[in-house]
MIVEXZA-899229 format. One line per 10 residues: number of its first residue (from 0); for each residue x, z, y of C-alpha. Coordinates in steps of 0.2 Angstrom, whole numbers. Each point is the difference from the previous one (the first is absolute). Example, Ala and Ser with C-alpha at 12.3 -4.5 7.8 and 13.67 -1.06 7.14 Angstrom:
MIVEXZA-899229
0> 62,39,-22  6,-3,17
***
This chain:
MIVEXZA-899229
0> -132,-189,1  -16,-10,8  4,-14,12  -11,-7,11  2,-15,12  -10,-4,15  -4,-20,4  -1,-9,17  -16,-11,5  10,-15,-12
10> 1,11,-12  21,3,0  6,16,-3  3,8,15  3,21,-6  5,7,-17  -4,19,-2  6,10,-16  -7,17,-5  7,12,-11
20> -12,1,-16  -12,17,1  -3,11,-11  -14,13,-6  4,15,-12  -4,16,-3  -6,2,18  13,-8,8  1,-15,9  15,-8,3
30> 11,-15,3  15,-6,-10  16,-13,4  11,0,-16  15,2,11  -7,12,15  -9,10,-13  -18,10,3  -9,2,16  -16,15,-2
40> -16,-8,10  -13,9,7  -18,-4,-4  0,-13,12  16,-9,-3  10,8,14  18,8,-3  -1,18,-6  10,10,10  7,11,-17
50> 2,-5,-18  0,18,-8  5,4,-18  -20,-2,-8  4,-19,8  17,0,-8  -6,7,-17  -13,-12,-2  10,-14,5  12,4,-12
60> -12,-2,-14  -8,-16,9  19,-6,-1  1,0,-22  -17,-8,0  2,-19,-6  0,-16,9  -16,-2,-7  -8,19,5  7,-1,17
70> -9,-17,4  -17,10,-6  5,12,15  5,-14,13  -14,0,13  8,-13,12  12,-14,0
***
């Protein structure tokens, strides 16, 4: 998950924002929280209205990948 904070004119912290970790595979783009699970993206980041079963098919395959092969899919966080 990427966290970002934002810093007043002193330079305190004044906002922290967290973003779920995004992902490219396959064709998909798409978010994913290790407890609130997958969110399909469209092309330019919004929420995909449906998730459909190529989405889920290649999610599932994206799922058994390694730590490792997952990070070299990560696009964002």
């Amino acid at each position: 998950m990427g966290t970002h904070y934002t810093t007043n004119a002193e330079g305190k912290i004044d906002g922290i924002m967290t973003l779920a970790n995004i992902y490219q595979f396959k064709g998909f783009i798409f978010e994913f929280h290790s407890y609130l699970g997958p969110q399909k993206l469209k092309k330019n980041w919004d929420v995909a209205s449906a998730m459909g079963r190529k989405f889920w098919k290649a999610f599932a395959e994206w799922d058994k990948l390694t730590k490792e092969e997952k990070l070299e899919t990560q696009i964002y966080g």
